[in-house]
N, C-alpha and C positions, 0 to 999 in steps of 0.2 A: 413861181409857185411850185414847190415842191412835186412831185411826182410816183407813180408807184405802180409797177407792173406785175402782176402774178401772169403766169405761162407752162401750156403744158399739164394742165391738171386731167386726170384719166377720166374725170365726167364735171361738169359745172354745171350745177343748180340753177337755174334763172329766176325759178318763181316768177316768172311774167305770166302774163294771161294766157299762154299757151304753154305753160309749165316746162319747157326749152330744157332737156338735157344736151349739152353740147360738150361732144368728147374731144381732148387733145383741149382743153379751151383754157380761157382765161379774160383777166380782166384789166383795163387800165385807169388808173385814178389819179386824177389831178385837184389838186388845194383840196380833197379829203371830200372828194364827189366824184363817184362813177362818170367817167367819159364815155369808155369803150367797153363791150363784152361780145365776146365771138370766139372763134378759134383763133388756136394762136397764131395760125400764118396771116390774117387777117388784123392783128395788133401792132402796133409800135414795137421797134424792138430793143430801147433801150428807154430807159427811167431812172430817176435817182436811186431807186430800189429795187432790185428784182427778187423777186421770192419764184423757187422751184416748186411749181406743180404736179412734179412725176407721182405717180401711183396715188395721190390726193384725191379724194371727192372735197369739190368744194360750194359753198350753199352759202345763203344770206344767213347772218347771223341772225342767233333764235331770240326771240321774246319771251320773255319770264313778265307773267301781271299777276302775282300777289308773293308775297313773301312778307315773315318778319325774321330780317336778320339777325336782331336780339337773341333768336328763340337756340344761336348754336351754341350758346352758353349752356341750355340746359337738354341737353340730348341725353335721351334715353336712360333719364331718371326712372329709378326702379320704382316709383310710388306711381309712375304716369306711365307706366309700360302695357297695360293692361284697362286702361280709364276712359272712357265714353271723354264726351267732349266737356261737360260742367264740371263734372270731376276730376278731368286731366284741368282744367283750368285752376279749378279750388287747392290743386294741389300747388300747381305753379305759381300764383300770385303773390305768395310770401318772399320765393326764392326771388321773381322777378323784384320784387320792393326793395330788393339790395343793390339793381342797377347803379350803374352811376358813370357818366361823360365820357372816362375812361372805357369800361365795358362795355358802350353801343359802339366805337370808335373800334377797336380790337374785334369786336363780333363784326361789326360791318366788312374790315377787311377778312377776315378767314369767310363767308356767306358767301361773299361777293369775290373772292379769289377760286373759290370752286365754283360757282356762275360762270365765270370766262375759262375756265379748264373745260368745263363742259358742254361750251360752245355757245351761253349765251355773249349777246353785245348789248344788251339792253335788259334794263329790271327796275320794275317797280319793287317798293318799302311800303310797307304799313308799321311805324311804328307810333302806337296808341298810348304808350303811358311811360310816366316822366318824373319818376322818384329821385330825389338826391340832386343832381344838379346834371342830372341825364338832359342831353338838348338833340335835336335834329339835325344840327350844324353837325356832328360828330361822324353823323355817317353820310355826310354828303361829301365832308373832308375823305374819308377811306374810297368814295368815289371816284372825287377826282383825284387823288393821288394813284389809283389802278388805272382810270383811264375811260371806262364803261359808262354809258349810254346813263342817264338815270333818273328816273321818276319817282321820289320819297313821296313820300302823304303822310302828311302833318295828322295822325292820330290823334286821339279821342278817349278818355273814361269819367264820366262826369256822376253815373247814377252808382254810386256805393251801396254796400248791403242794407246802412241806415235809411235807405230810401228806395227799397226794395229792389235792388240792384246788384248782378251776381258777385261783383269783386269786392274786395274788404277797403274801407274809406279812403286807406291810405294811400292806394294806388290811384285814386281819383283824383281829377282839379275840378276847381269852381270853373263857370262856363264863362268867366268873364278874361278870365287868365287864358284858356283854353282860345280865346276869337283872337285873341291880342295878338300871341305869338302865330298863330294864321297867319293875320295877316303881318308877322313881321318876315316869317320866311316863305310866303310869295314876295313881298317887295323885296326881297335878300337874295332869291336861288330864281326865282320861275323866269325862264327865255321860252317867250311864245314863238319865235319864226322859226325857218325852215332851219332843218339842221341842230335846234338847238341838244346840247348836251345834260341840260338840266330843264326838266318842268317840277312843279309842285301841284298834289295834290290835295284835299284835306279828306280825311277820312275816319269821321267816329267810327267807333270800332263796330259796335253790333247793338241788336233794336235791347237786348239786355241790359246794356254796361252806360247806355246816355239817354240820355231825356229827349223827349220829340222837340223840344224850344233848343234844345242844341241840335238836331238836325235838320232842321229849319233855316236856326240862324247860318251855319254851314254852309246851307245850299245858296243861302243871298248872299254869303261874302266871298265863294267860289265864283258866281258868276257874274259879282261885277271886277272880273278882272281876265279876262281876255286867254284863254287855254287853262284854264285851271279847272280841272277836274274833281270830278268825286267819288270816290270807293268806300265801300262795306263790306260785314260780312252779311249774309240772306242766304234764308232756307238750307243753311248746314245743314242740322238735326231735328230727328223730332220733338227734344226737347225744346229746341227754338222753338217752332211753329206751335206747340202747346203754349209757351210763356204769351206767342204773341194773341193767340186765342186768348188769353183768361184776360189778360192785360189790357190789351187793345181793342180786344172782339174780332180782330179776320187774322187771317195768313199774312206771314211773314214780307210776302210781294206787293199786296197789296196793302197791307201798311207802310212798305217805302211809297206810293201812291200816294198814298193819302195823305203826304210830309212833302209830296214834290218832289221826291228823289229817285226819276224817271229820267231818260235820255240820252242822246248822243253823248252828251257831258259827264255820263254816271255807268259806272261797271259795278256788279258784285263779285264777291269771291265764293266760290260753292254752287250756289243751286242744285241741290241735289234731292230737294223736296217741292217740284214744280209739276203742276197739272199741264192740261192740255191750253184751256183759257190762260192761265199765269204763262206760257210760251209765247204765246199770240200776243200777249199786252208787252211781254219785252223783247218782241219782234217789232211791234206797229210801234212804240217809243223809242225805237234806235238803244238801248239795254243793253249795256254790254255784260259778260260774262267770263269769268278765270275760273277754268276749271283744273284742280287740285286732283288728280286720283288718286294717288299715295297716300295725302293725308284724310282722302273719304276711309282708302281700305284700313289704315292703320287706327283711326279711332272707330269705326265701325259704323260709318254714317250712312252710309248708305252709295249707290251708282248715278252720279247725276247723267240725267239723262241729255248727255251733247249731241248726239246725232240727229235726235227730234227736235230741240235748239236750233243746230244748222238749218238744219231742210224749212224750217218756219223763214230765216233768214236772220236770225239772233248772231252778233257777233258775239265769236266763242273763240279765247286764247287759253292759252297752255301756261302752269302754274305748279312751281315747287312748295308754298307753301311754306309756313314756317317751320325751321330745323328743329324745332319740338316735336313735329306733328304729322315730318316725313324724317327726320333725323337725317336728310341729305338735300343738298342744295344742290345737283347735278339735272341740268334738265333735259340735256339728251335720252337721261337714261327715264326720265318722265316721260316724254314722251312714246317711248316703250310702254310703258307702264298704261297710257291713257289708248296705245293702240288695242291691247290686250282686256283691260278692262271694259272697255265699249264690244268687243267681240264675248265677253261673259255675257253681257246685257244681250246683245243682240246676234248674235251668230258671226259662225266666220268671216260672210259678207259685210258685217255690219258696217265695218271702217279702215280704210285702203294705208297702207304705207304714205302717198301722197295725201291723200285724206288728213291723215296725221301730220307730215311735214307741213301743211297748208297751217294748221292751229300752232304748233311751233312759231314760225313765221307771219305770213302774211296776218293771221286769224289775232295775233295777239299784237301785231303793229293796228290793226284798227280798234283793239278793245283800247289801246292808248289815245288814239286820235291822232295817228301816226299816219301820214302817204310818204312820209320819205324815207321809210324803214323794211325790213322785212323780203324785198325783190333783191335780183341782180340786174337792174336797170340803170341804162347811162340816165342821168339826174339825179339816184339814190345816192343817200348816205353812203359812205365806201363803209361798211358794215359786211364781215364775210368770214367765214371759218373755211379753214380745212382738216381734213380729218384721213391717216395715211392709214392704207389698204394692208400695207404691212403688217398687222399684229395679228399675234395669236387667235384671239376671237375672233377674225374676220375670215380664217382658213378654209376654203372652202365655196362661201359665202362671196366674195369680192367679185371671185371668177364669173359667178352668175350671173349678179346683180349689185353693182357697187352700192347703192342709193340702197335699197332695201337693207342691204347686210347694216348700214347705221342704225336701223329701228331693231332688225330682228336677231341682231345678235348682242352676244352683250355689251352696255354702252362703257365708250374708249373717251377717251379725253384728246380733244382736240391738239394738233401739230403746231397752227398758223390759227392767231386770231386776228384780226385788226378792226377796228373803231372809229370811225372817221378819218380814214385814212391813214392812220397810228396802229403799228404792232403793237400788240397789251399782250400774246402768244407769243412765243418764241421756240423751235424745238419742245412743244410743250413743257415750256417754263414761264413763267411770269419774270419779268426782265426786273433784277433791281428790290424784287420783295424778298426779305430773310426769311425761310419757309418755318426751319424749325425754329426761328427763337420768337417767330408769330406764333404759334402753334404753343408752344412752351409756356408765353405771356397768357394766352387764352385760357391754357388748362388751369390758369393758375388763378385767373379771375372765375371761373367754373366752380374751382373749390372752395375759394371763399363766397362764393352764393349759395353755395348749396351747405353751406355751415362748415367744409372744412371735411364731409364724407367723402 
């Protein structure tokens, strides 16, 4: 069984239950499962691989729960630079109807090569709509050809405008097309046990864009199948929560309620329009939560409230959100972003460096339904970054507090990643991807979406 030793790193992250910084430390992995972590005099001192820890903080890789990778195709389009979220959609959904197998395929690897730069090992997809001969398979392939942890979710658009539904017909399927391919890619991608590299989940897009008999049917073909989860979006905007008033007659939370899409088995993306009672009910249902900050401040949605989430006992993880709608996929520098933003909301105290490394981490391995992710614990996944003290932005900063200088300086790109025991980081490089003639292919399916401007 293969083997692999990191040693020598100037602080290790443990995220255990006593949040363990251990300096001079390191870890050792065998068949792509934590054995050993302690200090380095205390480890093996040879391994099929050894990677140098010197001036390194090293942390369990982060969790990214919501994203669509699609959305790098269309960054910071000047009609949607300035657009609330129905508007930035209205704007978008034409350009999106030009997808096609190639373009989810090509977005997935550029999304998902900046996810592992910036120190995630694991990410959830939402991708909801499926023009052209656009498939799910496409970006599960850009997955496992980087190497990254991955939870897709078979998306959803069923209710078109003729049916008073925010997107235009074309972007929508019939609900019958829509169950089928569900359940063909859980039977095709989803590994419920320990370790696995691929789950699936399904996730209509939002209480707008599908009919309640599609998230219904959703929730029963989710869970007759053994780890297969479900995601949305909830209580984004006020504009939500009005449509679901006039529509429905309640709030946005509690019309997932009232569809059965509550529980251990079910996350949203957003809540950023949640009372005091709506906290308590997706505390007492086990509710999970991905919280987005970037893409609240950029479309102007609003602060959701995570810290009063936590303290109820709401699992609450950390979230780039689609590259439309933060125009970056880097989640280190998110969670910058979600420690700062929660300190607007609530004051300096509101929410700690470690506060924030917990939602990174451990907070978004439980929104997944993860125990083997998120710690530096012998039994975990070998999932782990490092990140070197040496840059410019860390000047100053390191000498104090290594751990902190990651949050409160400006976010750097990781040195060393590895993934189930696999480097996918190298000298911060991705081993084996052609950056520019990725990058090149991209811009170039970008400009024929957007008509060629």
């Amino acid at each position: 069984m293969p083997t692999l030793l990191l040693r020598d790193a100037k602080i290790l992250v443990t995220q255990d239950e006593t949040r363990r910084r251990i300096p001079d430390g390191g870890l050792f992995v065998r068949n792509g499962v934590i054995e050993q972590v302690g200090p380095t005099s205390e480890l093996p001192e040879t391994a099929d691989r050894i990677l140098d820890g010197r001036d390194m903080v090293v942390l369990p890789g982060l969790v990214n729960t919501h994203h669509h990778l699609y959305q790098t195709l269309t960054r910071a389009l000047p009609a949607t630079q300035d657009a609330t979220l129905f508007a930035w959609l209205q704007a978008l959904y034409p350009v999106w109807g030009e997808l096609t197998d190639e373009a989810i395929y090509v977005s997935a690897l550029i999304g998902l090569a900046e996810l592992l730069l910036s120190g995630c090992t694991t990410t959830t997809d939402h991708l909801y709509l499926f023009p052209n001969d656009s498939t799910l398979d496409a970006e599960v392939r850009a997955a496992t050809e980087l190497g990254i942890r991955f939870h897709p979710t078979r998306g959803s658009m069923s209710l078109g405008q003729s049916r008073g539904g925010l997107p235009p017909d074309r972007v929508v399927q019939d609900e019958e097309t829509i169950l089928s391919d569900c359940e063909r890619v859980i039977h095709r991608y989803h590994h419920p046990e320990r370790y696995a590299m691929l789950r699936v989940g399904l996730a209509p897009c939002s209480p707008f864009s599908v009919t309640p008999t599609l998230m219904r049917r959703s929730a029963e073909l989710a869970r007759r199948h053994v780890g297969v989860t479900l995601h949305t979006h909830v209580a984004e905007t006020l504009d939500e929560e009005q449509f679901c008033i006039e529509k429905f007659g309640c709030r946005p939370i509690a019309y997932m309620e009232d569809l059965g899409w509550v529980g251990p088995d079910v996350w949203y993306a957003h809540v950023v329009h949640a009372n005091g009672a709506e906290i308590r009910r997706l505390a007492e249902t086990g509710t999970g939560v991905a919280h987005c900050p970037t893409s609240n401040m950029r479309l102007g949605s609003g602060i959701a409230p995570v810290q009063a989430m936590r303290a109820q006992g709401v699992r609450v993880g950390l979230a780039v959100d689609g590259s439309a709608s933060n125009d970056s996929s880097h989640l280190l520098a998110e969670a910058r972003q979600a420690l700062l933003l929660q300190r607007v909301l609530g004051g300096a105290h509101a929410i700690s460096v470690a506060e924030t490394l917990d939602l990174a981490t451990l907070g978004g391995a439980a929104v997944l339904g993860r125990d083997d992710i998120g710690a530096l614990v012998p039994g975990q996944a070998a999932d782990f970054i490092a990140l070197d003290l040496n840059q410019l932005g860390y000047a100053g900063a390191a000498v104090h507090d290594p751990v902190g200088a990651l949050l409160l300086c400006a976010p750097a790109s990781v040195a060393w990643s590895v993934i189930n025991g696999r480097i996918v980081v190298e000298g911060g490089q991705i081993p084996g991807l052609d950056m520019p003639a990725l990058i090149a292919r991209h811009n170039a399916i970008a400009r024929q979406m957007a008509g060629g401007n």
